[in-house]
C-alpha positions in Angstrom: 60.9 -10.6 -26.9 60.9 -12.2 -23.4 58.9 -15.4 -23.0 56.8 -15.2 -20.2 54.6 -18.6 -18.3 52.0 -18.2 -16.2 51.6 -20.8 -13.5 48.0 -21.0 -12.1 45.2 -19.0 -14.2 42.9 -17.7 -11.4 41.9 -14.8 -10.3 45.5 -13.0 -10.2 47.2 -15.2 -13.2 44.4 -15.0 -15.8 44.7 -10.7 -15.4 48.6 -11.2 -15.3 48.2 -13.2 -19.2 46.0 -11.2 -20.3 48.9 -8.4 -19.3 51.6 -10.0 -21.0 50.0 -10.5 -24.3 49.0 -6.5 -23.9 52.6 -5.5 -23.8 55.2 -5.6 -27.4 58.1 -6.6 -25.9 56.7 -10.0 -24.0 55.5 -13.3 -25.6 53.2 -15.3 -23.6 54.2 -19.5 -23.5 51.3 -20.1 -21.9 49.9 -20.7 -18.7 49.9 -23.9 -16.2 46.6 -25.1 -14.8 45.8 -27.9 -12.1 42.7 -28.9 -13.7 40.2 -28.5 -17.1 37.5 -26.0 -15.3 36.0 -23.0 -16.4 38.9 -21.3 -16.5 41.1 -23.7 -18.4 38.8 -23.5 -20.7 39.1 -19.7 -21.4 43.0 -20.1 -21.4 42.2 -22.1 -24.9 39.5 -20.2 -25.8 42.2 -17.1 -25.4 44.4 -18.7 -27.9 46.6 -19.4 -24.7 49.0 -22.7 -24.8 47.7 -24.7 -21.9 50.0 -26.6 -19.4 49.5 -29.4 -16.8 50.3 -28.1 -13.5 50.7 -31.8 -12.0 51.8 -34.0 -14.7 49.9 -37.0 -13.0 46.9 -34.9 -13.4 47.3 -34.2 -17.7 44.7 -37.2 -18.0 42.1 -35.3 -16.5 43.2 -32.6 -19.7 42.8 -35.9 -22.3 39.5 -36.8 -20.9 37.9 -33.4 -21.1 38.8 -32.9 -24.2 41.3 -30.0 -23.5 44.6 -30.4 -25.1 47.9 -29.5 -23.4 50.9 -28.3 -24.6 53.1 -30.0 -21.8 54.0 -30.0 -17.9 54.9 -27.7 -16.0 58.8 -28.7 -16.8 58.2 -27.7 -20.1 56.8 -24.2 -19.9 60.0 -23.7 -17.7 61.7 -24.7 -19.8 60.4 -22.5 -23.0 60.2 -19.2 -20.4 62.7 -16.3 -19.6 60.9 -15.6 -16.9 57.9 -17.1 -14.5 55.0 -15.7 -13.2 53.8 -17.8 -10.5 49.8 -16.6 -9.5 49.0 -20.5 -7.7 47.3 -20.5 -3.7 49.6 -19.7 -1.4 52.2 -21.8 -0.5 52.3 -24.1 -3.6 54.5 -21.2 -5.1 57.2 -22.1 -2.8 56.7 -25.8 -3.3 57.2 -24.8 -7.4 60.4 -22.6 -6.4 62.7 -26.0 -7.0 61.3 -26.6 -10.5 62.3 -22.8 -11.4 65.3 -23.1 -9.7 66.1 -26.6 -12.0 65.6 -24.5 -15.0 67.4 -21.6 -14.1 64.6 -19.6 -14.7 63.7 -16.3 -12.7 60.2 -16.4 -11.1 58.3 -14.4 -9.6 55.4 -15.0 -6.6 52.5 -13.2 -5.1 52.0 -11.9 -2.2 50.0 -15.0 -0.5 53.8 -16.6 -0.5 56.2 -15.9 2.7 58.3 -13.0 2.3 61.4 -15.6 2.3 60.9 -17.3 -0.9 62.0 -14.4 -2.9 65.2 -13.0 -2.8 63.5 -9.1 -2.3 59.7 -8.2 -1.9 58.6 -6.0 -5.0 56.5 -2.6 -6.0 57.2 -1.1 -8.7 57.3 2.3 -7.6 59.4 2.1 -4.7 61.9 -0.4 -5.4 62.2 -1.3 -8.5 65.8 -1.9 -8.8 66.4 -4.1 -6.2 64.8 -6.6 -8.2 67.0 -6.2 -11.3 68.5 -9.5 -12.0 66.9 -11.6 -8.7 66.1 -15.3 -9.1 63.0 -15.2 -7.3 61.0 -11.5 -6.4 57.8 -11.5 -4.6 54.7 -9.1 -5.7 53.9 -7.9 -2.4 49.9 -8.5 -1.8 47.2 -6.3 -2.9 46.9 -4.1 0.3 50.8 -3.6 0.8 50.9 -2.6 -2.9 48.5 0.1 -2.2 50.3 1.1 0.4 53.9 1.7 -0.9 52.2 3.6 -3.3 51.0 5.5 -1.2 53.9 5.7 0.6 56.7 6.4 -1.8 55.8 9.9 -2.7 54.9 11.2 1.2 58.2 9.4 2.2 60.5 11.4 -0.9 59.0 15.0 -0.4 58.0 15.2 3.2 59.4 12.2 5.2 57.0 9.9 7.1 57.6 9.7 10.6 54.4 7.1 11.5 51.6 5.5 9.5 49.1 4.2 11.2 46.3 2.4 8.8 42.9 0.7 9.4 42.1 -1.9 6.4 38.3 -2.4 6.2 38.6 -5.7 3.5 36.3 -7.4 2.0 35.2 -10.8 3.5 36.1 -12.6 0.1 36.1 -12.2 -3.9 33.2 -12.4 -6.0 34.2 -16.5 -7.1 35.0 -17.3 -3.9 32.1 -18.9 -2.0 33.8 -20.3 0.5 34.9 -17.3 2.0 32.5 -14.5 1.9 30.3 -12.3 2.1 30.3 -13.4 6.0 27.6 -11.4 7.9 29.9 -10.1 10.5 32.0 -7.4 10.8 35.6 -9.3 12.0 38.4 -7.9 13.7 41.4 -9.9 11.2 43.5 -10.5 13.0 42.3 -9.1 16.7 45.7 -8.2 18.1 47.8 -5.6 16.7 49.6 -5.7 13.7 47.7 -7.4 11.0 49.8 -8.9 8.3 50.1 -5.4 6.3 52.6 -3.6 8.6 55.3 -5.7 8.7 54.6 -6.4 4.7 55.0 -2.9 4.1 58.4 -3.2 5.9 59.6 -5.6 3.2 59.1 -2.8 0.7 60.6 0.0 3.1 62.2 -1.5 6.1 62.9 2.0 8.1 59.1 2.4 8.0 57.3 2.5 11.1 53.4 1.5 10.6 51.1 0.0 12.5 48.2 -1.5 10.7 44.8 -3.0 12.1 42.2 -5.0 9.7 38.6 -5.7 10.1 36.7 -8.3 7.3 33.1 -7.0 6.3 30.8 -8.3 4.4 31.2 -7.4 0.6 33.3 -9.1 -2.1 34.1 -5.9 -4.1 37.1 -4.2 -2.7 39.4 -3.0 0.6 39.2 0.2 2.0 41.7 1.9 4.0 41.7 4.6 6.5 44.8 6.0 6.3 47.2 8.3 8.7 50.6 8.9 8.3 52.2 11.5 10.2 54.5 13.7 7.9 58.3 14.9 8.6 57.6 18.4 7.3 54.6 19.9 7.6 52.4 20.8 4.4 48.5 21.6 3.5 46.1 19.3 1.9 46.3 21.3 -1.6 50.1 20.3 -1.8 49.4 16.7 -0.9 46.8 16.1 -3.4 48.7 17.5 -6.5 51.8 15.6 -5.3 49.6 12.3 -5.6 47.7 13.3 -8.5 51.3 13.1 -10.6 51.5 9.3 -9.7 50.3 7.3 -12.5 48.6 4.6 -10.3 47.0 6.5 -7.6 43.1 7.8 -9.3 42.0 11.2 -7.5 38.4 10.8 -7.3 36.8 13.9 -7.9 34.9 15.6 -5.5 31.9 16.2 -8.0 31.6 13.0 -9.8 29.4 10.9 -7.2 31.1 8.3 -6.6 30.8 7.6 -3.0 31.7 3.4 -2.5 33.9 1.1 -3.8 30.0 0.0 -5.6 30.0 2.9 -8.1 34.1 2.6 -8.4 33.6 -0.5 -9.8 30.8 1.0 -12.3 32.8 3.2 -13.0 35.3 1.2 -14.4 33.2 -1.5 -16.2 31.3 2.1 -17.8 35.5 2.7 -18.6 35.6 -0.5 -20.3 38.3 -1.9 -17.8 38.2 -5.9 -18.4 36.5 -7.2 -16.1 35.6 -3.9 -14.2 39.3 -4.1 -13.0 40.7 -0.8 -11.3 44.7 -1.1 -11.3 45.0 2.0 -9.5 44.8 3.1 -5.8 41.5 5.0 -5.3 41.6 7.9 -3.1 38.8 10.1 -2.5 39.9 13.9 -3.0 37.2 14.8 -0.6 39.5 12.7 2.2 42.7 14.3 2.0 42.8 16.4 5.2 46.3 17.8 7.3 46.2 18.2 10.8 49.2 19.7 11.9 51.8 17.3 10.7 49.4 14.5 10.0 47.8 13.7 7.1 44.6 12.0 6.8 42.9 10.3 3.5 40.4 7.4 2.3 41.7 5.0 -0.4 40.1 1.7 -2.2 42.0 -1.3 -3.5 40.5 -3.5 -5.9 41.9 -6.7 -4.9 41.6 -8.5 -7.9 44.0 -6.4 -10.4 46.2 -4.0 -8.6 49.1 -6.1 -8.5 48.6 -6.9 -11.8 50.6 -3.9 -13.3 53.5 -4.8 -10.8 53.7 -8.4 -11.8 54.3 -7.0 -15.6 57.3 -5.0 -14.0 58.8 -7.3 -12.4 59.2 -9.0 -15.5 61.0 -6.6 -16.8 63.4 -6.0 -13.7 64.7 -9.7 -13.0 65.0 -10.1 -17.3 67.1 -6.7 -16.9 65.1 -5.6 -20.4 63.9 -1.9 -19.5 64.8 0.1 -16.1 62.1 1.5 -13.7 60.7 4.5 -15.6 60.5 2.8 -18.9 58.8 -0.3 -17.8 56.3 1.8 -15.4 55.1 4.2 -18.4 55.2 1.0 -20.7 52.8 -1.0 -18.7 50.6 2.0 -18.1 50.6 2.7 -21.2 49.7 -0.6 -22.8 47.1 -1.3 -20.0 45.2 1.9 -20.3 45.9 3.3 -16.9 44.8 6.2 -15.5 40.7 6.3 -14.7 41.2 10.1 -14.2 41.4 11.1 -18.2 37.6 10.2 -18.3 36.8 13.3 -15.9 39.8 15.5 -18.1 38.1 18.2 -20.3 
């Protein structure tokens, strides 16, 4: 079994526990918080061990009645691997600790591309993270994206992708960024930060990408259009993406029309906490002109990495190769939104 830590048990880190504990060939330690909140407090009610993050801060722990297992040293310590979900930048400040321990860690997406040793998704490359020190979940948007991207780029080519990211001004718990009432050009010049991540995942790639923050918390959009090697027809396109595992087609007939009823949707699934793992493209979208291809897919912000972080886990702990950790995870988390529309 392969003893996993969880540093920071937010928004991204409490989803990635809950992940580990779902899978039978992981152990969690337990997971490293800053301070007792809300959120520590569900660690413990979770059964979780719960760390200090700052080891001048474990007082804070003693006075509010919350016990800790140790520092942060410790749960470094204990771990085969780390799974670091803090703010950005303090993952790179925690890089020396892991290093100390000789203990493979891996970062999200928030973190510059330079503090891991290779960028990550799961479906495209997979094995350059086998047996890395340090591998960086790319961010929610770009994981959508080389999802998207693997298959077109391995049965027709992709010559040029050009996306539009319509994300949400913040999530749900944070207050302090959103909803704004604006629509925001984010950034206003050309790229936003998703082209050149994509590249980190498939450096021949030629995208362009342009964002704009509205105001809702629940998840991105993107308008999506990559122009193809080889020409094909819409019907071809959508059976190719309907055999990905993380990509949901949503049917033409099922009303959902907004990310709004996608999130229904899943909490009427019973996904914890109405998370959606996969990409969600509408079927209805997928149009070919010519050589281009045209589609719409959602992002939920919140959990699509989280399936990726598992994987990684698996890749720098050399304990199962691509396929087998991709249809473990699925399997253990429950992907795959489509079965509920299968008769």
């Amino acid at each position: 079994m392969t003893k996993v830590g969880v540093v920071g048990y937010g928004t991204i880190g409490k989803r990635v526990a809950d992940a580990v504990v779902a899978q039978r060939d992981m152990d969690l330690v337990g997971v490293a918080k800053t301070s007792p909140n809300f959120e520590a407090q569900a660690a413990i009610a979770n059964g979780y061990d719960l760390y200090a993050a700052v080891p001048e801060r474990r007082e804070r722990f003693d006075e509010a009645g919350m016990p800790v297992a140790g520092d942060l040293d410790a749960l470094v310590a204990a771990a085969d691997a780390i799974v670091d979900a803090t703010p950005s930048g303090i993952g790179a400040q925690n890089r020396e600790t892991y290093e100390k321990h000789d203990t493979p860690a891996i970062y999200q997406g928030g973190e510059d591309a330079d503090v891991a040793d290779t960028s990550f998704n799961a479906r495209a490359n997979y094995e350059d993270a086998e047996g890395a020190d340090h591998v960086r979940v790319v961010s929610c948007n770009t994981t959508g994206l080389s999802r998207l991207l693997a298959p077109l780029r391995e049965e027709y080519g992709v010559e040029k992708s050009r996306v539009t990211l319509v994300r949400r001004g913040g999530d749900p718990g944070q207050s302090s960024r959103g909803p704004i009432n604006d629509i925001l050009p984010d950034p206003v010049s050309l790229p936003s930060h998703h082209g050149p991540d994509v590249k980190t995942i498939f450096p021949d790639s030629s995208i362009d990408t342009l964002g704009l923050k509205v105001p809702s918390t629940l998840m991105h959009m993107h308008s999506v259009n990559v122009t193809l090697e080889e020409a094909t027809d819409p019907e071809a396109v959508t059976q190719l993406l309907a055999e990905e595992s993380r990509l949901f087609l949503v049917p033409e007939d099922t009303g959902i029309d907004g990310t709004g009823k996608l999130k229904e949707f899943a909490l009427d699934a019973g996904r914890s906490r109405g998370d959606i793992w996969e990409n969600c493209i509408w079927a209805e979208s997928v149009a070919v002109r010519g050589r281009d291809l045209y589609l719409f897919q959602a992002i939920h912000q919140e959990s699509d990495v989280v399936p990726e972080n598992v994987d990684a886990i698996r890749a720098v702990t050399e304990t199962a190769g691509k396929a087998e950790s991709i249809a473990t995870t699925d399997e253990t988390l429950g992907m795959g939104l489509g079965r509920q529309f299968e008769r």
